[in-house]
C-alpha atoms as a printed R data frame, in Angstrom:
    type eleno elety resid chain resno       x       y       z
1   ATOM     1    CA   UNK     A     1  64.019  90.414 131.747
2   ATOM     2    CA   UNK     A     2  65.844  93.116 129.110
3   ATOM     3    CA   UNK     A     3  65.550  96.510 130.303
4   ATOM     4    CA   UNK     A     4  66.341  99.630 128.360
5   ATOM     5    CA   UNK     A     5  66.750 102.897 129.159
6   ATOM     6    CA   UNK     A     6  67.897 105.507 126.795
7   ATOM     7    CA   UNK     A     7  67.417 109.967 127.167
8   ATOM     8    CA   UNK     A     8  69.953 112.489 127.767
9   ATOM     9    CA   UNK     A     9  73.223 111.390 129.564
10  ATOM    10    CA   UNK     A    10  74.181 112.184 133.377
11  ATOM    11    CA   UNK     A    11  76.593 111.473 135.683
12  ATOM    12    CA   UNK     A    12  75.459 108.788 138.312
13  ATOM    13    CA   UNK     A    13  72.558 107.517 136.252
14  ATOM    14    CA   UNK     A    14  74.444 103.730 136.220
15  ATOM    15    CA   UNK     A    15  75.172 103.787 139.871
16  ATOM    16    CA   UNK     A    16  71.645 104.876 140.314
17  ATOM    17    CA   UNK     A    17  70.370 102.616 138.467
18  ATOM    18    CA   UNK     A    18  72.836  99.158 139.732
19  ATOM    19    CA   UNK     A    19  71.824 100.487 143.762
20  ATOM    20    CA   UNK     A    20  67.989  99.881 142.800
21  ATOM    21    CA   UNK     A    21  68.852  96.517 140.794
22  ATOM    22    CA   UNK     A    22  70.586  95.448 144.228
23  ATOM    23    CA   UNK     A    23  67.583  96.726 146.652
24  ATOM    24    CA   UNK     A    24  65.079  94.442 144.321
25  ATOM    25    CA   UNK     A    25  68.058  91.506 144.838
26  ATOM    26    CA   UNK     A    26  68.520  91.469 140.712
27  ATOM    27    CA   UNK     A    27  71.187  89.543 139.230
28  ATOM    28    CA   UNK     A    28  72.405  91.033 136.062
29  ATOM    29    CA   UNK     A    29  73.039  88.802 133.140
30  ATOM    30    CA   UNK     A    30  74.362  91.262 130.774
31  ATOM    31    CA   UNK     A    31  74.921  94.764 130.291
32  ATOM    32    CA   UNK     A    32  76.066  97.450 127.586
33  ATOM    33    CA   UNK     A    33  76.003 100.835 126.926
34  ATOM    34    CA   UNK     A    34  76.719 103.400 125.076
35  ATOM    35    CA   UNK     A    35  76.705 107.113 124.632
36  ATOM    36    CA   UNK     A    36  76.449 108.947 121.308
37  ATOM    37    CA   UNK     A    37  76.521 113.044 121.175
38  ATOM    38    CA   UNK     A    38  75.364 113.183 125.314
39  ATOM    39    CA   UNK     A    39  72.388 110.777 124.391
40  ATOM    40    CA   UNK     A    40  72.549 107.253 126.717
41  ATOM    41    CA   UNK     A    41  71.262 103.753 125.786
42  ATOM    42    CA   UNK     A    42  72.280 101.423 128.690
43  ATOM    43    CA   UNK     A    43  70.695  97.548 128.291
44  ATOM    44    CA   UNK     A    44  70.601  94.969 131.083
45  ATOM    45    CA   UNK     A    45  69.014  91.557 131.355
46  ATOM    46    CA   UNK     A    46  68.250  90.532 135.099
47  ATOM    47    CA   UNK     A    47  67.096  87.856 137.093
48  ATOM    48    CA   UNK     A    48  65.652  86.646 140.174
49  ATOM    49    CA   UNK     A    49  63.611  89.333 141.313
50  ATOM    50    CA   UNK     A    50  60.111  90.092 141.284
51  ATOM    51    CA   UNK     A    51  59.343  91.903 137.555
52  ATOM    52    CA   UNK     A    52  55.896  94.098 138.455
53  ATOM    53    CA   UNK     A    53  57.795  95.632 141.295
54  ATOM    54    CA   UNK     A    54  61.012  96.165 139.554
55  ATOM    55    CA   UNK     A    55  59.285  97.444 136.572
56  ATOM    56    CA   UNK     A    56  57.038  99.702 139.085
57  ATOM    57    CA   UNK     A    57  60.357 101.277 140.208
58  ATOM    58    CA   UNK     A    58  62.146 101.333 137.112
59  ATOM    59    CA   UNK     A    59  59.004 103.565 135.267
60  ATOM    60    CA   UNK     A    60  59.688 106.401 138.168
61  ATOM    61    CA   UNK     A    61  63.952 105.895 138.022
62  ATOM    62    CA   UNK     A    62  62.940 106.543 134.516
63  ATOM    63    CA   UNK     A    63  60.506 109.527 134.782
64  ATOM    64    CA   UNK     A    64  62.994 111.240 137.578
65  ATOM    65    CA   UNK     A    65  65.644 111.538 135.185
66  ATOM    66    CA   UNK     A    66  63.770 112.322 132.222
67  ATOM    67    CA   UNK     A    67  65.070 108.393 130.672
68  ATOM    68    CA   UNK     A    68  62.716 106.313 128.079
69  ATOM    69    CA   UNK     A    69  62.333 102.591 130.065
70  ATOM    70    CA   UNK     A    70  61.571  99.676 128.246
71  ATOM    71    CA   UNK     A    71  61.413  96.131 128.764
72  ATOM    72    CA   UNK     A    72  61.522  92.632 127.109
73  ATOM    73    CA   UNK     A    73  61.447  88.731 128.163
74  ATOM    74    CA   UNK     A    74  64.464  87.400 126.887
75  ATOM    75    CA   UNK     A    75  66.261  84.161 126.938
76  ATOM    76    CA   UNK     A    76  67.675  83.414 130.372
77  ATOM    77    CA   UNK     A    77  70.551  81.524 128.714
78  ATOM    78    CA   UNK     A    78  73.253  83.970 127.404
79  ATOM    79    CA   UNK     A    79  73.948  83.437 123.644
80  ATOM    80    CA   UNK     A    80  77.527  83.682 122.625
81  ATOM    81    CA   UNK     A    81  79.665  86.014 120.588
82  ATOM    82    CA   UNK     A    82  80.950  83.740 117.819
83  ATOM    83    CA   UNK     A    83  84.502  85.238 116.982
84  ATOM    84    CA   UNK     A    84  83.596  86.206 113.871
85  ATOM    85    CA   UNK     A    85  85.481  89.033 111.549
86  ATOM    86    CA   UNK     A    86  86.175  93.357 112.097
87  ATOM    87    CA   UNK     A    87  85.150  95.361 109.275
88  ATOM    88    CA   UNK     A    88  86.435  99.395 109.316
89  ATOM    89    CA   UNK     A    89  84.865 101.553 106.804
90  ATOM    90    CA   UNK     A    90  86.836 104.403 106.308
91  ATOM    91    CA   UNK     A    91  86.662 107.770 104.038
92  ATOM    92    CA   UNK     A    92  86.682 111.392 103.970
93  ATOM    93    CA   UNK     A    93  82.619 110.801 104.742
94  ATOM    94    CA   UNK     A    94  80.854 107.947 105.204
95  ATOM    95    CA   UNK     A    95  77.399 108.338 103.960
96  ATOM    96    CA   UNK     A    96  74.145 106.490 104.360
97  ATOM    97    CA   UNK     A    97  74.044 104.700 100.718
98  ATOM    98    CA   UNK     A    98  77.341 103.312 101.808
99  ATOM    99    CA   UNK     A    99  76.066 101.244 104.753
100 ATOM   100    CA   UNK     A   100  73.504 100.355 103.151
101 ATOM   101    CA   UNK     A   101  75.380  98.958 100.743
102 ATOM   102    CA   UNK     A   102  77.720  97.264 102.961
103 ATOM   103    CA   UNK     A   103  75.182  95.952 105.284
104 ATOM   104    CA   UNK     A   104  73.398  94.457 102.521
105 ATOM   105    CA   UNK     A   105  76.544  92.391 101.072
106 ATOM   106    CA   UNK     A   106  77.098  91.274 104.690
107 ATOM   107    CA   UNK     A   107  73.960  90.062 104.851
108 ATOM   108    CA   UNK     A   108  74.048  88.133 100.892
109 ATOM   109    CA   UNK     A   109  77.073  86.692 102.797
110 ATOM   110    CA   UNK     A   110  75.422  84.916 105.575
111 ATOM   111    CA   UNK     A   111  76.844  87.638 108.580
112 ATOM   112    CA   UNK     A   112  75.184  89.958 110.733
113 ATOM   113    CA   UNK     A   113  76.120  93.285 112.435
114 ATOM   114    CA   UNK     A   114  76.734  92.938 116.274
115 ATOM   115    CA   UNK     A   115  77.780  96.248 116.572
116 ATOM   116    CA   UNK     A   116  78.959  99.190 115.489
117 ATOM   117    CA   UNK     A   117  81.277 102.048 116.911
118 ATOM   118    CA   UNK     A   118  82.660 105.457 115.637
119 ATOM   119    CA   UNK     A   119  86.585 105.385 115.616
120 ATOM   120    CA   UNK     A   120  87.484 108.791 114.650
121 ATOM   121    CA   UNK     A   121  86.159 111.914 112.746
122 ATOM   122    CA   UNK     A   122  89.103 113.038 111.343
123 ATOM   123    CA   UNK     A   123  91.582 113.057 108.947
124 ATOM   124    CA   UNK     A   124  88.824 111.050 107.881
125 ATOM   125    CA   UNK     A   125  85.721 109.113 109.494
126 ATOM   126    CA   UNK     A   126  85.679 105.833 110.426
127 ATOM   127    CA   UNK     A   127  83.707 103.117 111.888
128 ATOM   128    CA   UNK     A   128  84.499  99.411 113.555
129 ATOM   129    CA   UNK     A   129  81.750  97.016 113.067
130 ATOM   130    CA   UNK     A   130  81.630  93.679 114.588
131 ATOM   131    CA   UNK     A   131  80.383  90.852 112.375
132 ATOM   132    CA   UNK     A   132  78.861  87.175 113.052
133 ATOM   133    CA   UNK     A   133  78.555  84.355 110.697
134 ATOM   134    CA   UNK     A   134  80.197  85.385 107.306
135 ATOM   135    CA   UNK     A   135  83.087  83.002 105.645
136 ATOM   136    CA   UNK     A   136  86.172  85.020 105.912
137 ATOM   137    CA   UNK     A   137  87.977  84.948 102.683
138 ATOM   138    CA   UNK     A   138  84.098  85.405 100.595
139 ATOM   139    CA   UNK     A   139  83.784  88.641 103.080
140 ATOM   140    CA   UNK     A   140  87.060  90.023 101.758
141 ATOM   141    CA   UNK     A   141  86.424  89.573  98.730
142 ATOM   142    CA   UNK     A   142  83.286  91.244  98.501
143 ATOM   143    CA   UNK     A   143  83.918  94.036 100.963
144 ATOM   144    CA   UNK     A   144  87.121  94.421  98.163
145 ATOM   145    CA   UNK     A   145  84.784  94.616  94.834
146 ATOM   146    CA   UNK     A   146  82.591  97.069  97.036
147 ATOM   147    CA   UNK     A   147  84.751  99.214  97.854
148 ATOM   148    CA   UNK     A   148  85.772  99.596  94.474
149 ATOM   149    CA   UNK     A   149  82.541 101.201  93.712
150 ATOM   150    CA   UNK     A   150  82.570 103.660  97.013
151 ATOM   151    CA   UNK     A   151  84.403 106.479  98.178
152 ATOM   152    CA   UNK     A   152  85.340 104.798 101.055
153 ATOM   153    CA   UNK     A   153  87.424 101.860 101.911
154 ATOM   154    CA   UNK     A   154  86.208  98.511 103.589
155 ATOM   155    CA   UNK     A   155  88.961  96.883 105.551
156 ATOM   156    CA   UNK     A   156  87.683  93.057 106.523
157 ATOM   157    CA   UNK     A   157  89.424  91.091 108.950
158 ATOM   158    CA   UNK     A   158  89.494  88.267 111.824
159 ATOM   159    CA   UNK     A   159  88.011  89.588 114.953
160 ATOM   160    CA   UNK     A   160  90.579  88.518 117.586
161 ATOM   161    CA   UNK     A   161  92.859  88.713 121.009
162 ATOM   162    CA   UNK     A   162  95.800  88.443 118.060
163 ATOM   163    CA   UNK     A   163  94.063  91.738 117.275
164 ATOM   164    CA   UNK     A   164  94.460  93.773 120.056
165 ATOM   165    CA   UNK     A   165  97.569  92.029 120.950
166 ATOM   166    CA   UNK     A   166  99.998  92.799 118.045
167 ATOM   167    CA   UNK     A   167 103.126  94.104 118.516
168 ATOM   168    CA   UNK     A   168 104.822  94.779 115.860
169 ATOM   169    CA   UNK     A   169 104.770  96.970 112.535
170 ATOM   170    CA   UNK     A   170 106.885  96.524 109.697
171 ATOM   171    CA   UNK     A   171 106.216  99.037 106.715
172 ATOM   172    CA   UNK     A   172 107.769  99.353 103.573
173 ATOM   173    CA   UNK     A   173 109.373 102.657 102.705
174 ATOM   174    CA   UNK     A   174 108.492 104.289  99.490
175 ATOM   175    CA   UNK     A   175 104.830 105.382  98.535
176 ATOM   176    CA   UNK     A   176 104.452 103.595 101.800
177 ATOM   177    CA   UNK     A   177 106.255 105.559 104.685
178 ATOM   178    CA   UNK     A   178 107.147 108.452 102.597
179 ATOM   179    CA   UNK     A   179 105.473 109.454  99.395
180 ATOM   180    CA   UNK     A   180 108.656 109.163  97.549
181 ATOM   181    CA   UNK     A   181 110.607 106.586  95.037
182 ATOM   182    CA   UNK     A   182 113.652 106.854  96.753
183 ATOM   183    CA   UNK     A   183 115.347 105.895  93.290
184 ATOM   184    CA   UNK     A   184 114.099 108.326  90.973
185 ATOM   185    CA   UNK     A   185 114.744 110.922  93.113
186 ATOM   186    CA   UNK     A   186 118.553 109.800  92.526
187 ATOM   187    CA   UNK     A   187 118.013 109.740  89.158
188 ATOM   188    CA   UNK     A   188 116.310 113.558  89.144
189 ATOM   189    CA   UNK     A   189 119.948 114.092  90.341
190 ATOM   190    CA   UNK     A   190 121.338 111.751  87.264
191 ATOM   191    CA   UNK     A   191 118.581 113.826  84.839
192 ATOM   192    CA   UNK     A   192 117.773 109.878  84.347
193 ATOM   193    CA   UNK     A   193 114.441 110.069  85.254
194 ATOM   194    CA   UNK     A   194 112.195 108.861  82.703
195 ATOM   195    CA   UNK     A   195 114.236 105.941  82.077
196 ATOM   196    CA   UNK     A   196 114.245 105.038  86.166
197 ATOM   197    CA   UNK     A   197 110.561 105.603  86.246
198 ATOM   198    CA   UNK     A   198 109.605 103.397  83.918
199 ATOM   199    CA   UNK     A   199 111.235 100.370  84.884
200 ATOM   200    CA   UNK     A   200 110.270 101.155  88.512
201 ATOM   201    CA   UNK     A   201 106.467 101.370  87.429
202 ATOM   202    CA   UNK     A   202 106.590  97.674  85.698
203 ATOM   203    CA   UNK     A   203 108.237  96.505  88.710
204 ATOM   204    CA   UNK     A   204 105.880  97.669  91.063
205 ATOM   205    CA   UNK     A   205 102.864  95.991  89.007
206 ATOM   206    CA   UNK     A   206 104.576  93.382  89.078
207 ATOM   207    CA   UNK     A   207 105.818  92.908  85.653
208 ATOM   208    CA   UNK     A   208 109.509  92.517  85.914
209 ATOM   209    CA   UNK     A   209 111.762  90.858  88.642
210 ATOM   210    CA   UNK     A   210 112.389  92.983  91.227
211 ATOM   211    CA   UNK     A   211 116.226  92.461  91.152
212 ATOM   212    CA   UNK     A   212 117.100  92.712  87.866
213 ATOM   213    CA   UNK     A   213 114.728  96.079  87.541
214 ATOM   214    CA   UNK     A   214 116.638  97.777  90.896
215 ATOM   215    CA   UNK     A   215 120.166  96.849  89.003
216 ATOM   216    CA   UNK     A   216 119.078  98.290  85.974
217 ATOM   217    CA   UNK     A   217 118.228 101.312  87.278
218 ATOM   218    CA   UNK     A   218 120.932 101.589  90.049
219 ATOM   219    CA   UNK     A   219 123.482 101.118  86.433
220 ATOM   220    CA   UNK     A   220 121.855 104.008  85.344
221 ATOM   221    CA   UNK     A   221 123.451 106.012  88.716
222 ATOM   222    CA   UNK     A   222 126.887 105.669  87.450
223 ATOM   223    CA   UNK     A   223 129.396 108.457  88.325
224 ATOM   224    CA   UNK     A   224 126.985 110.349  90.442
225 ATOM   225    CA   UNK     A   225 128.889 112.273  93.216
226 ATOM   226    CA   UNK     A   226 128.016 110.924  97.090
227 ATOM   227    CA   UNK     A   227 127.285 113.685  98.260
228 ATOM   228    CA   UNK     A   228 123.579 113.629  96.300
229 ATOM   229    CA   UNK     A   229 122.753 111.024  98.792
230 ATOM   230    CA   UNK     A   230 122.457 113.362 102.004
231 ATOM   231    CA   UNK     A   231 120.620 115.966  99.519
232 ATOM   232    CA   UNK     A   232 118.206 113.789  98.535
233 ATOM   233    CA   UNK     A   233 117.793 112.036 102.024
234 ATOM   234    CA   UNK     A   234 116.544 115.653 102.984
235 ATOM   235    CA   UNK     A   235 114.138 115.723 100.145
236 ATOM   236    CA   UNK     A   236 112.078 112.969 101.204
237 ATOM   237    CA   UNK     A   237 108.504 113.946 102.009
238 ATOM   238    CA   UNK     A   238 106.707 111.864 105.134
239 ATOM   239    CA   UNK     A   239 103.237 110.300 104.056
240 ATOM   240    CA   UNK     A   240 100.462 112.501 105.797
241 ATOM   241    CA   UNK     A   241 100.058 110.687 108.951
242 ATOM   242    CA   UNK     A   242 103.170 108.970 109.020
243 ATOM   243    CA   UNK     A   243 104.759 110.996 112.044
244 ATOM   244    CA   UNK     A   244 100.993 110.209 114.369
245 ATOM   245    CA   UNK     A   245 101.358 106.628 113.100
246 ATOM   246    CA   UNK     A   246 104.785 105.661 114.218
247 ATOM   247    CA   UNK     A   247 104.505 108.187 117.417
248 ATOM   248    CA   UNK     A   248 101.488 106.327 118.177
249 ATOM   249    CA   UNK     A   249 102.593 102.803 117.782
250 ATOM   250    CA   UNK     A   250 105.592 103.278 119.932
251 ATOM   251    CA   UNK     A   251 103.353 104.713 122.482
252 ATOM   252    CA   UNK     A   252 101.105 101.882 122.648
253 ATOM   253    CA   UNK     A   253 103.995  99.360 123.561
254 ATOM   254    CA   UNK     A   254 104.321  98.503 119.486
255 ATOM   255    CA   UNK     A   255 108.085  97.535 118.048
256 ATOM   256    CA   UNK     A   256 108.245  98.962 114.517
257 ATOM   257    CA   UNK     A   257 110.516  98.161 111.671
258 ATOM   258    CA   UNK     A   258 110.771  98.880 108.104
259 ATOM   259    CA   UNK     A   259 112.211  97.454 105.266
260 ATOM   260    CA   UNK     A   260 112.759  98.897 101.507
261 ATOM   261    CA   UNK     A   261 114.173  97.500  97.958
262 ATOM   262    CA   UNK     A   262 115.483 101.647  98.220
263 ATOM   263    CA   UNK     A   263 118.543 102.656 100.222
264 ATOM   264    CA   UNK     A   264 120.298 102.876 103.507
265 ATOM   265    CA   UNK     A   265 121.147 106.414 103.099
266 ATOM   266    CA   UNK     A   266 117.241 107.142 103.439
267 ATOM   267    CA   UNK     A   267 116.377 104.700 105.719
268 ATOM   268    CA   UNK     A   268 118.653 104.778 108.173
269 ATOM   269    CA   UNK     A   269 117.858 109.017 107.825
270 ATOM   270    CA   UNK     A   270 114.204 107.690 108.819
271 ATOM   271    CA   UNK     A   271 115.044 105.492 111.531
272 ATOM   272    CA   UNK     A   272 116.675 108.350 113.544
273 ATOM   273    CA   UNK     A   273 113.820 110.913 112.924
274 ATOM   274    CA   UNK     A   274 111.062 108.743 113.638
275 ATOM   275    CA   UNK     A   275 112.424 106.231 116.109
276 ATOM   276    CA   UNK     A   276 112.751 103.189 114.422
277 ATOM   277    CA   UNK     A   277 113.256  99.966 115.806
278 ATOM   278    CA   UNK     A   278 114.477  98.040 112.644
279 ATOM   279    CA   UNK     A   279 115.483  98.851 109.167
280 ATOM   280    CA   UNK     A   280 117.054  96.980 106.348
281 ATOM   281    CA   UNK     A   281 117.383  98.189 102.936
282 ATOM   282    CA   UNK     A   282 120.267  98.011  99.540
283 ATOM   283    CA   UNK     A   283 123.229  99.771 100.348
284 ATOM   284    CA   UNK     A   284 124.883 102.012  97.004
285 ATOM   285    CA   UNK     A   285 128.193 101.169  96.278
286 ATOM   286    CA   UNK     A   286 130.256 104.726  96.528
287 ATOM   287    CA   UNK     A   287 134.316 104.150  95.525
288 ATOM   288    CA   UNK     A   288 136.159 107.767  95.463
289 ATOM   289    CA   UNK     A   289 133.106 109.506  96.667
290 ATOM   290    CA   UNK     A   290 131.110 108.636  93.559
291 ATOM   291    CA   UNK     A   291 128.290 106.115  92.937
292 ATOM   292    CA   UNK     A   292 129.487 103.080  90.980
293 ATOM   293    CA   UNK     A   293 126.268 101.987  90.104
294 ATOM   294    CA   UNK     A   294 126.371  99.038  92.010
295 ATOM   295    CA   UNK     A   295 124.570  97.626  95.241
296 ATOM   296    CA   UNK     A   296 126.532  95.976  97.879
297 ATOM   297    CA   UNK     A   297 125.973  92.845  99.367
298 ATOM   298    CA   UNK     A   298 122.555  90.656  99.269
299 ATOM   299    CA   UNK     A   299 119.751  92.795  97.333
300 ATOM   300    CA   UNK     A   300 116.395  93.342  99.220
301 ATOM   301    CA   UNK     A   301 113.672  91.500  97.339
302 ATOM   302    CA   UNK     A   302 110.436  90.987  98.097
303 ATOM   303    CA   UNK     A   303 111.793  87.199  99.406
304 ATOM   304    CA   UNK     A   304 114.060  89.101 101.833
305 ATOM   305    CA   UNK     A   305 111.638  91.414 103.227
306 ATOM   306    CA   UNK     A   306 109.574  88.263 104.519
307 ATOM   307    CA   UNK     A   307 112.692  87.224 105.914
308 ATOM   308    CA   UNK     A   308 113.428  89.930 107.873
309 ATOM   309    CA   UNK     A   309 109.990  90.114 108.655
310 ATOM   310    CA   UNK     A   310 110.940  86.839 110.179
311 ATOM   311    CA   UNK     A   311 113.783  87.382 112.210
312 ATOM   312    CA   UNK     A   312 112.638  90.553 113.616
313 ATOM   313    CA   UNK     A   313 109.278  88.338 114.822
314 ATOM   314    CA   UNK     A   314 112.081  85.674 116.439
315 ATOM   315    CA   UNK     A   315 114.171  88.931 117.912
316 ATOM   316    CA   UNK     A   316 111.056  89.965 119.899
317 ATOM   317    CA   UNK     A   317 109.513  87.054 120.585
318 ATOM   318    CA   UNK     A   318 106.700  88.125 118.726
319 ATOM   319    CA   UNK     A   319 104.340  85.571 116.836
320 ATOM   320    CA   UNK     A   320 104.101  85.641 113.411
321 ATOM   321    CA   UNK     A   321 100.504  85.990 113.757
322 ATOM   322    CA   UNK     A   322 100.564  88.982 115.871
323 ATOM   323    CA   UNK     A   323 102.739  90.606 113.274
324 ATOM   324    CA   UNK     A   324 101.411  93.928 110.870
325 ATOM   325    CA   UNK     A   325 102.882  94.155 107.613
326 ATOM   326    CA   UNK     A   326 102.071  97.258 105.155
327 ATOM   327    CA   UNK     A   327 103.029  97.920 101.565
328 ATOM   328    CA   UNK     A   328 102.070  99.064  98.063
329 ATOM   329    CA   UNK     A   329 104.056  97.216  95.429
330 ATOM   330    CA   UNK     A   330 104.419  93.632  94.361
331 ATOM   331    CA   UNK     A   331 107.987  93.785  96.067
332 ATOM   332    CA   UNK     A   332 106.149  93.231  99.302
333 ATOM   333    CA   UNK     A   333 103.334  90.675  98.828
334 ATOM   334    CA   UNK     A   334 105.661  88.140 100.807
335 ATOM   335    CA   UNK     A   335 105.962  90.127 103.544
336 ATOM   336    CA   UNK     A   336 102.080  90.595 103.641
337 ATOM   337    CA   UNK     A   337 101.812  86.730 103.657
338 ATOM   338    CA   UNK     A   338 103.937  86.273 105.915
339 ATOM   339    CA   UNK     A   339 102.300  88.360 108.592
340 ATOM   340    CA   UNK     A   340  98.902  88.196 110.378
341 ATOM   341    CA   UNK     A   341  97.538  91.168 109.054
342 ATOM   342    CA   UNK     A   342  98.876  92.022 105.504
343 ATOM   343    CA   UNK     A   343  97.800  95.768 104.681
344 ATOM   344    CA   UNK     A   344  97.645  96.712 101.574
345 ATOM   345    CA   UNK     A   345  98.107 100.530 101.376
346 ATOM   346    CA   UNK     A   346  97.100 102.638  98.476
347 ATOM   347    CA   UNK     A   347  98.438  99.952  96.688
348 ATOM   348    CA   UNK     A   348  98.702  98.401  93.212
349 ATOM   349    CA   UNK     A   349  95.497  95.981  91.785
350 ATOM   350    CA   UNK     A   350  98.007  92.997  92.410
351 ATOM   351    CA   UNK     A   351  98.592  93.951  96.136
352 ATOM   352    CA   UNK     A   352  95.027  94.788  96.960
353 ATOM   353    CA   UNK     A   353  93.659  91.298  95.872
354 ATOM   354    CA   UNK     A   354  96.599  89.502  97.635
355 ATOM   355    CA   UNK     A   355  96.282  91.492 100.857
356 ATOM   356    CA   UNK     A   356  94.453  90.772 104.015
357 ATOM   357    CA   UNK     A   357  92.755  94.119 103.416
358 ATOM   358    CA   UNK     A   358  93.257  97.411 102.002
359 ATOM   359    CA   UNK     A   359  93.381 101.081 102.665
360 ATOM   360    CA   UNK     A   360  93.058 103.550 100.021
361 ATOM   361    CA   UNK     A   361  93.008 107.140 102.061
362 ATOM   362    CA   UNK     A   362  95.982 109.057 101.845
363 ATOM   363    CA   UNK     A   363  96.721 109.292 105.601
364 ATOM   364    CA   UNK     A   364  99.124 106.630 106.794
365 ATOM   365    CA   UNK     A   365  97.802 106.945 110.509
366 ATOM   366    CA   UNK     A   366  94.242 105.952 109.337
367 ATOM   367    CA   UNK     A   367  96.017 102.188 109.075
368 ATOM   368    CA   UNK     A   368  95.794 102.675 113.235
369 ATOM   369    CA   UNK     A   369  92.127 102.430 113.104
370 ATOM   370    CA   UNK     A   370  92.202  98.935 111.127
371 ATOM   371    CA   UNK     A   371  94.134  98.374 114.403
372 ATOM   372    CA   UNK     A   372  91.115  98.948 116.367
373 ATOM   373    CA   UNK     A   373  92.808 102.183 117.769
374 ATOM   374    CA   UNK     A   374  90.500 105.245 117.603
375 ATOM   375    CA   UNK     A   375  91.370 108.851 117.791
376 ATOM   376    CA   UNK     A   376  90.420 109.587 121.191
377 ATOM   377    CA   UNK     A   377  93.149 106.552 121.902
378 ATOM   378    CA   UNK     A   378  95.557 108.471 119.685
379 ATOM   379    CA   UNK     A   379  94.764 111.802 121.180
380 ATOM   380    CA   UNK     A   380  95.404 109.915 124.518
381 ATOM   381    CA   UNK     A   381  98.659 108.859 123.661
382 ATOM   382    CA   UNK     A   382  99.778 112.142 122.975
383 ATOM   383    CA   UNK     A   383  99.159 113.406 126.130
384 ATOM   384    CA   UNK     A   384 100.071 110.848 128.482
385 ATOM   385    CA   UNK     A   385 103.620 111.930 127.183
């Protein structure tokens, strides 16, 4: 038998409620609640007990507490969970229209909605649903063309222990981490920046190799005086979020790293401030305290972020699978691949159709709810320490 009560929360209504299951000699089957703005819905199937006089007792539990009771036959063999996929919708609001809209391509897809839970209200809302049924890669792909044509984003992805149980983070730095090119705000100091910024916009869409675009514009760097790069290390402005996001990570147990086709003089300024775990980025050749316009050593490319990606997995003993990548720019679809969970965020077309999923809000710690972490978590966090 399903029972169901719902009406204005209390404290003690469950432990009410489990003490008369155990005078009628239930045994409970299943059970779930939950609690939304001080109003309860609490489900339980039970058997082997005598249903008029349970039901009998259950009406005045019920009318005592001012509680709606309901009841159903139901299947006395539980049905399972299948694994299924996670879908967060996330934006400034998420209106009606919108889950409508998302409900219905989950259904054109084969899936149904198990369940659905508010993560957070702000900086933005969002909400986890749980999903049965749908093929993974034709659910990405149309919770990607859908949210094209909302104002919110649909993140779609494997519903999982690997999930809850990742460990590590490895971002990329600029218009990822910070909202900065780290090399044209070099070239502000060069009064090259026209020249830098166009070469770094066809690289990031992908339309020119990554190495040969970085040398062209580190050339361009020539004869600048050293000290520019502790000026502009100070310049760099922090994506909204990004100070919650990496504070909260490291709370959580998380390892982070991050990796960038920019420079050490700005990422190693990074890893200090925020805590860093890992970092690897092109190093500026400086002889007689002036920029030669040269990098030293192996360049970071997009093949050598996956590689680091890599061997910081192997460092902590981390599975590959358990690993989150994050990036905008075609420099760091390897690194996406490579991980479990490739996030594309507020990233180029080419990214966003190559990533596991996407997020398009402008608040880096919003990626935390794709994580399945929710504000009051966050909020949590903060004040455990």
């Amino acid at each position: 038998m399903f029972i169901r009560l719902s009406g204005p929360d209390s404290p003690g209504i469950a432990a009410a409620l489990f003490d008369l299951l155990s005078h009628h000699e239930a045994t409970i089957q299943d059970v779930e609640q939950i609690t939304i703005r001080g109003h309860l819905t609490l489900g339980v199937v039970v058997a082997g007990c005598k249903q008029t006089e349970l039901q009998r007792d259950l009406l005045m539990f019920g009318y005592d507490r001012d509680l709606a009771v309901d009841f159903d036959e139901v299947s006395s063999t539980s049905t399972s969970t299948p694994q299924g996929l996670v879908a967060t919708l996330i934006g400034n609001s998420v209106d009606p229209s919108e889950f409508s809209a998302f409900a219905s391509v989950i259904a054109a897809e084969g899936g149904n909605i198990r369940r659905i839970v508010r993560l957070a209200q702000y900086p933005v809302m969002a909400f986890e649903l749980l999903i049965s049924g749908p093929d993974t890669e034709m659910m990405r792909l149309a919770a990607l063309q859908l949210g094209r044509d909302m104002q919110c984003d649909v993140a779609v992805h494997h519903r999982g222990i690997g999930r809850r149980a990742a460990r590590l983070v490895v971002l990329d730095v600029d218009s990822t981490l910070i909202r900065d090119e780290a090399v044209e705000l070099l070239a502000e100091e060069a009064n090259c920046l026209d020249q830098v910024k166009k070469i770094t916009d066809q690289a990031m869409a992908g339309e020119l190799d990554f190495a040969q675009s970085l040398e062209a514009r580190v050339a361009l760097l020539a004869g600048l005086d050293a000290e520019v790069l502790d000026r502009v290390k100070h310049r760099v402005t922090l994506t909204r979020g990004a100070r919650t996001f990496m504070r909260t990570l490291q709370r959580l147990g998380y390892r982070t790293g991050i990796v960038s086709g920019g420079f050490t003089s700005i990422t190693d300024h990074l890893s200090d401030e925020l805590s860093i775990d890992y970092s690897l980025a092109n190093t500026l050749e400086v002889v007689d305290g002036r920029l030669t316009g040269k990098i030293e050593g192996e360049i970071v490319d997009r093949a050598r972020k996956a590689e680091f990606v890599r061997e910081i997995s192997a460092a902590e003993k981390i599975p590959l699978d358990q690993v989150v990548a994050i990036g905008d720019g075609a420099n760091d679809l390897d690194m996406l691949n490579v991980a479990g969970l490739g996030i594309a965020f507020n990233a180029k077309p080419v990214v966003r159709q190559a990533a596991d999923t996407t997020v398009n809000v402008p608040y880096l710690d919003a990626v935390l709810f794709v994580l399945g972490v929710s504000r009051d978590d966050i909020e949590n966090a903060d004040s455990a320490n």
